[in-house]
C-alpha positions in Angstrom: 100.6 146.1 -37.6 100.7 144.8 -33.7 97.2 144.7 -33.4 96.8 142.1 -36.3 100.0 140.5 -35.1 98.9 140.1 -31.1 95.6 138.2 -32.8 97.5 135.9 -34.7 99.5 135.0 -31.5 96.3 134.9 -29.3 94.8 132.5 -31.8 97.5 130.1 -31.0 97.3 130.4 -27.5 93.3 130.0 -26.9 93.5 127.1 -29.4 95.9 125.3 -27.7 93.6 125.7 -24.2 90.2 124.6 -26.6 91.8 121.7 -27.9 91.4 119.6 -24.8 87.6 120.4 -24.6 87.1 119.3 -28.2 89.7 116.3 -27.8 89.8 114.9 -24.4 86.8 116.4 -22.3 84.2 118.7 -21.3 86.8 119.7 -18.7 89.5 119.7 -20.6 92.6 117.6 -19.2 91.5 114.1 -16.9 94.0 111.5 -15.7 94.3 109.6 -18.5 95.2 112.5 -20.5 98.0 113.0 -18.5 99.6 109.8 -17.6 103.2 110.2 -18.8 106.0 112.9 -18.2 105.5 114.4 -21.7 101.7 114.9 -21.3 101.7 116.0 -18.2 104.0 118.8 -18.7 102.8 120.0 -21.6 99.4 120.1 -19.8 101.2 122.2 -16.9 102.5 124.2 -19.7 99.2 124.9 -21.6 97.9 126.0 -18.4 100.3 128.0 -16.9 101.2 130.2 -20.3 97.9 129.8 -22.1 94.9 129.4 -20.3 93.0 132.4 -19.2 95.4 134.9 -20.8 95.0 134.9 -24.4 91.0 134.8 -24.3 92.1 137.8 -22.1 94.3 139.5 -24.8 91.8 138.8 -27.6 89.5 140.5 -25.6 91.8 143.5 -25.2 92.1 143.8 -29.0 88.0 143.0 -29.6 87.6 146.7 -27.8 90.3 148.2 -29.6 88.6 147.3 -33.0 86.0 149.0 -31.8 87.4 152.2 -32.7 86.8 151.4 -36.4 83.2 152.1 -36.1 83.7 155.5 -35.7 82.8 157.4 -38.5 85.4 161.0 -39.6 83.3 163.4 -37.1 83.8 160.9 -34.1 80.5 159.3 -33.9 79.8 156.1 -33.6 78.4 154.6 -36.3 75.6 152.7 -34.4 74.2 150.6 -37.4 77.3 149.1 -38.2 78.1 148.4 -34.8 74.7 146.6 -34.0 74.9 144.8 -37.2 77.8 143.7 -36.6 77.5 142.3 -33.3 74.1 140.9 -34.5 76.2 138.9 -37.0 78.7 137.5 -34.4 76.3 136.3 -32.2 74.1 134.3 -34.9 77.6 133.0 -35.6 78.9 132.1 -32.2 75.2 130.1 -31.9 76.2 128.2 -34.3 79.8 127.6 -33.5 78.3 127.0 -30.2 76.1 124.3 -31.1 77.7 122.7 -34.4 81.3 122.8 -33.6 82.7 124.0 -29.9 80.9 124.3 -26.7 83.3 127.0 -25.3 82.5 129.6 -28.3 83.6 133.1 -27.4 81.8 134.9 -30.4 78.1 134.9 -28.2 80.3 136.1 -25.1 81.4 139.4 -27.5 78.3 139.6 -29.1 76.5 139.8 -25.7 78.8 141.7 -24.2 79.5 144.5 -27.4 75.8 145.5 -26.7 77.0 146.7 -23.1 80.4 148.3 -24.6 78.2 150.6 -26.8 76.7 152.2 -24.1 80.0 153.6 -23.2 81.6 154.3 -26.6 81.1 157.7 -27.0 81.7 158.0 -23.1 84.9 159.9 -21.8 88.4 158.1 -20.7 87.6 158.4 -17.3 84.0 157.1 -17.9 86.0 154.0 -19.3 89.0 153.5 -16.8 86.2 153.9 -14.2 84.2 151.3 -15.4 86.9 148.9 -16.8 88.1 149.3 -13.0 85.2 148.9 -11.2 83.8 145.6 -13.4 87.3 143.8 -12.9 87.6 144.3 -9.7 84.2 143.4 -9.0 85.0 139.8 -10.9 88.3 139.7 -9.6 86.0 139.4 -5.5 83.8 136.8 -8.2 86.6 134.8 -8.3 87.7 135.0 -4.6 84.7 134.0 -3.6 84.2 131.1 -5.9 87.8 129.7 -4.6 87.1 129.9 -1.2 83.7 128.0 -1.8 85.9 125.6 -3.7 87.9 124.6 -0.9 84.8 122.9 0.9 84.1 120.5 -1.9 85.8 117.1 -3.0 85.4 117.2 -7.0 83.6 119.6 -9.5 79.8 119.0 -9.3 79.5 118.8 -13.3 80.0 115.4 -13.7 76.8 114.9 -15.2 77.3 117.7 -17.8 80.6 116.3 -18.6 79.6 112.6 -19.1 76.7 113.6 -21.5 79.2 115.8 -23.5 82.0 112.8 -23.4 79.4 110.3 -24.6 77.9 112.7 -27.7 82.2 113.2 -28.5 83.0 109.6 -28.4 80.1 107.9 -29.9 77.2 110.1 -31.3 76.7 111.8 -34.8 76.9 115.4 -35.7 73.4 116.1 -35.5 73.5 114.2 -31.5 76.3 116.3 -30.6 74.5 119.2 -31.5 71.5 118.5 -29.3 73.6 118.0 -26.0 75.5 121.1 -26.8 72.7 122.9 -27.4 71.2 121.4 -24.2 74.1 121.9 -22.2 73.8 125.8 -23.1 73.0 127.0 -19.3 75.8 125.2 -17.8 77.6 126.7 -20.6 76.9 130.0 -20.4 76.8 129.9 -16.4 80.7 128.5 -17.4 81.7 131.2 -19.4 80.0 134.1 -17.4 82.9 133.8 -14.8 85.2 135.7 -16.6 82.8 138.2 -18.4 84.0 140.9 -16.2 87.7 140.3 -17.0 86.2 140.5 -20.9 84.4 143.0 -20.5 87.1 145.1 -18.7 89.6 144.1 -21.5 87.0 146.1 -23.7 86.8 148.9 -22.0 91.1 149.2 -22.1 90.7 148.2 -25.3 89.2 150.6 -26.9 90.8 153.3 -24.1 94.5 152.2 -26.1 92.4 152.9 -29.3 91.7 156.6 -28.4 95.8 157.2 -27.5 97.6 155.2 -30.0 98.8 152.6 -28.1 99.3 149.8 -30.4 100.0 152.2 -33.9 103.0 154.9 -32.3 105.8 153.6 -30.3 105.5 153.4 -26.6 108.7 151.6 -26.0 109.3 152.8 -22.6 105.7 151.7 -21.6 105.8 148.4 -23.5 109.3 147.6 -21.5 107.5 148.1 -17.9 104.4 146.3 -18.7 106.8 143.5 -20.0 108.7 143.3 -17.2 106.0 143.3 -14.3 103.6 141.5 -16.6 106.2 138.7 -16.9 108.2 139.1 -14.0 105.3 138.9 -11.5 102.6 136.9 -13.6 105.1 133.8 -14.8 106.0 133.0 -10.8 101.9 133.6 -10.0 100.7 131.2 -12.8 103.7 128.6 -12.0 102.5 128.4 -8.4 98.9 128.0 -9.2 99.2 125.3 -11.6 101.4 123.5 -9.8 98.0 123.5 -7.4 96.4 121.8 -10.4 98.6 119.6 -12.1 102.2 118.6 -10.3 103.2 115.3 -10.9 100.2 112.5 -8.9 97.3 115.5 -8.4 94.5 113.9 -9.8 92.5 116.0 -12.9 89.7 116.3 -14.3 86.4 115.3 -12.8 88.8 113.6 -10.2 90.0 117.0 -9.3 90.0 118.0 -5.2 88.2 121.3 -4.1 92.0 122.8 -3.5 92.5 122.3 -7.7 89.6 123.9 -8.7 90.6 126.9 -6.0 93.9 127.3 -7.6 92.5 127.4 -11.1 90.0 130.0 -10.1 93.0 131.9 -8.2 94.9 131.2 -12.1 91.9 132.7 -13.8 92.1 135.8 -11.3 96.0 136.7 -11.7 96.2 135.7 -15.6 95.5 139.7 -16.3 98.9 140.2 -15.1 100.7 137.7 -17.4 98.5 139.2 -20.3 100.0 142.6 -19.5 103.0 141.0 -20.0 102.2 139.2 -23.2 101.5 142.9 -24.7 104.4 144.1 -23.4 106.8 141.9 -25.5 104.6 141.4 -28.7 104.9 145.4 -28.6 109.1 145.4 -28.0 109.4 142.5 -31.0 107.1 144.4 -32.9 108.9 147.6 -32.2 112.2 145.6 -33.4 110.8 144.8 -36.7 111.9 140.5 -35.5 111.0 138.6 -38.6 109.1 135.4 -37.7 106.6 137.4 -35.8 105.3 139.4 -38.9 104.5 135.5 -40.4 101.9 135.6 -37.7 99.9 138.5 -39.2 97.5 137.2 -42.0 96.3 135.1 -39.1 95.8 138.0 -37.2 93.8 139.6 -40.1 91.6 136.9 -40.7 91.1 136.2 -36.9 87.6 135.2 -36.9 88.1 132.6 -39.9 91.4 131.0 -38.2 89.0 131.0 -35.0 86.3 129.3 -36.5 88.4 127.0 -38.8 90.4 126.0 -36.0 87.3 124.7 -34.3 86.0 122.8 -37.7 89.4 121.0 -37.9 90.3 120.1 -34.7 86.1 118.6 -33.8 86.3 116.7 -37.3 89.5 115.0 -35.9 88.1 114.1 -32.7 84.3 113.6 -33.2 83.1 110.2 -33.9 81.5 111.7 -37.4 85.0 112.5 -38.1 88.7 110.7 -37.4 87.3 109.6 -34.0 90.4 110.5 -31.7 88.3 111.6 -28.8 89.8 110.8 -25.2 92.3 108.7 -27.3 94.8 111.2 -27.6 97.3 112.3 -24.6 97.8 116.2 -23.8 101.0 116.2 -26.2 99.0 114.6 -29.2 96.2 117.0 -28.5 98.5 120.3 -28.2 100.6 119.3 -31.1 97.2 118.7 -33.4 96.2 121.9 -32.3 99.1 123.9 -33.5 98.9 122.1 -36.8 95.3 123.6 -37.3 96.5 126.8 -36.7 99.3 126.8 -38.7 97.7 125.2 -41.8 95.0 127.9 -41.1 97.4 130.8 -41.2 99.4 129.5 -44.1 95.8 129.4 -46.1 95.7 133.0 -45.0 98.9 134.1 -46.4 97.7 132.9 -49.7 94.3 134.1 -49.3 95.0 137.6 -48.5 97.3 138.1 -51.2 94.4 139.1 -53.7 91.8 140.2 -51.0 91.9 142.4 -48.2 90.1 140.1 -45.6 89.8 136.7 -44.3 86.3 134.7 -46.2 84.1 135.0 -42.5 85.7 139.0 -42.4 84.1 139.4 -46.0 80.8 137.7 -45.1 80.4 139.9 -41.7 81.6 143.2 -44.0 79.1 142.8 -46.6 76.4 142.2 -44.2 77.4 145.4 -42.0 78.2 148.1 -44.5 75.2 146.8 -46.5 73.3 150.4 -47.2 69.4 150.5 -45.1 66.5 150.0 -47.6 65.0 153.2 -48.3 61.0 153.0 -48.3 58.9 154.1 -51.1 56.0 156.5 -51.6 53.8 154.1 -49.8 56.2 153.4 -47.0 57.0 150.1 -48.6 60.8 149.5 -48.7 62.6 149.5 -52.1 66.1 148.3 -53.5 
């Protein structure tokens, strides 16, 4: 039950961090976006609880699915597992290109390959490597602040106007192109925090192995609450004020000092994460009511995901309602939660007569579909 419940809050949480790129800019938050009290701190807000730690926690509960590939004897079903990482990445292309430049599914899809290779591989091979890759990002990310400090704005403007001008005033099929065009900058984008994912794999499917999320481990979900939370709220609180306290200009405006503290942000959100687990796993543990609304979303994750990104860019594109770089932060937040709560009330009904969400269903039928056997000539049959 937590694992399904933990996605259905993580939805909420990275949805709320993609709505500014779909609604306001390439870059998310600008000054315009944030020109009164009410936007602003619900910008800070966003930021400080959101960004960087729910991708994080999705992550964390990617590699603990992975346990499901496993067949009764403890092998790893390796067919299934290609298939279906095969499947999210022709998916995440064209989430990518059709819908949302930030797409996560090609991240997982690219990154499941490398997660395979150490499936079948001890708990130390896995704590060895989740360690080694994050802390090798987590020097990524040093480095990248310190070189942030020596420059006056981000040096994607011209990625950023060409995606603001597509929002605003092209068609679907125009959008498409300069996403698809902006793919480098994209991936070169995402790729700074594919270590973080990719460690958030490896400890993912680590929990798997010892039960972490389906016995009771009270006493260990109390201290991960309490440093995740105690530690990682001041941490994020201090970095974005870096970024947005009241007159710090945003956006492609931005000084070299705000784009070091969002990179310092991006560094330390494992720690709020941690404490994000901690106290879905004590409400969980407590049976608390509203959170078990939260599951069918968590069950149909990759639908909500994907439907949340269909909503939200036929509300702001100009194909659709048009609202891009209209809207302030609050507007844009609040739209963002009413996709994903019209989403997971569809899913309550939905999963009432089926066992999965429709994309789930899709993705199953495709991976468990049976190989073609080959005939007496070789040629395949069925």
């Amino acid at each position: 039950m937590l694992p399904d419940l933990a996605r259905g809050v993580a939805l909420l949480g990275i949805v709320v961090v993609n709505a500014p790129i779909l609604g306001i800019s390439a870059l998310g938050y600008d000054d315009a976006s944030v020109a009164t009290a009410t936007d602003r701190i619900t910008a800070f807000a966003v930021t400080m609880l959101a960004q960087g730690k729910f991708y994080l926690l999705f992550s964390f509960l990617f590699g603990y699915s992975t346990v499901f590939l496993f067949t009764d004897d403890g092998a790893l079903n390796r067919r299934r597992a290609r298939r279906r990482l095969v499947a999210l990445l022709a998916i995440g292309i064209a989430h990518l290109v059709f819908f949302f430049i930030g797409d996560i599914l090609v991240s997982y899809a690219l990154l499941g390959f490398g997660l395979l290779l150490l499936a079948e591989r001890s708990n130390r091979t896995l704590w060895l490597t989740a360690s080694l890759v994050g802390l090798a990002s987590a020097g990524w990310l040093i480095g990248l602040a310190a070189v942030s400090l020596t420059i006056s704005a981000p040096a994607a403007a011209a990625p950023v106007l060409a995606y603001d001008t597509a929002m605003a005033d092209g068609g679907f099929l125009d959008q498409a192109r300069t996403r698809l065009a902006l793919l480098p900058w994209v991936l070169a984008s995402l790729s700074l925090q594919w270590g973080y994912v990719f460690a958030a794999f490896c400890l993912g499917l680590l929990a798997a192995r010892r039960g972490l999320l389906t016995t009771p481990h009270r006493r260990w979900f109390q201290r991960a609450a309490v440093i995740g939370l105690g530690v990682g709220l001041p941490l994020q609180f201090a970095t974005t004020w870096l970024v947005l306290a009241p007159g710090r200009p945003v956006g492609v405006s931005a000084d070299g000092a705000a784009v070091a503290a969002s990179a310092v942000g991006v560094l330390l959100s494992p720690v709020l994460t941690l404490g994000y687990l901690g106290l879905l796993g004590l409400l969980c543990e407590r049976s608390w009511r509203p959170l078990h609304l939260l599951r069918p979303a968590g069950q149909a994750s990759l639908t909500v995901y994907l439907g949340e990104s269909i909503l939200l860019t036929a509300a702001f594109s100009s194909w659709g309602l048009g609202l891009f770089g209209r809207l302030g932060a609050g507007a844009v937040t609040a739209l963002a939660i009413a996709a994903w709560a019209v989403l997971a009330v569809l899913m309550v009904g939905w999963l009432r007569t089926r066992d999965r969400g429709p994309v789930e269903l899709l993705i199953a039928r495709w991976v468990n579909r049976p190989p073609r056997r080959s005939g007496a000539w070789g040629a395949p049959t069925g």
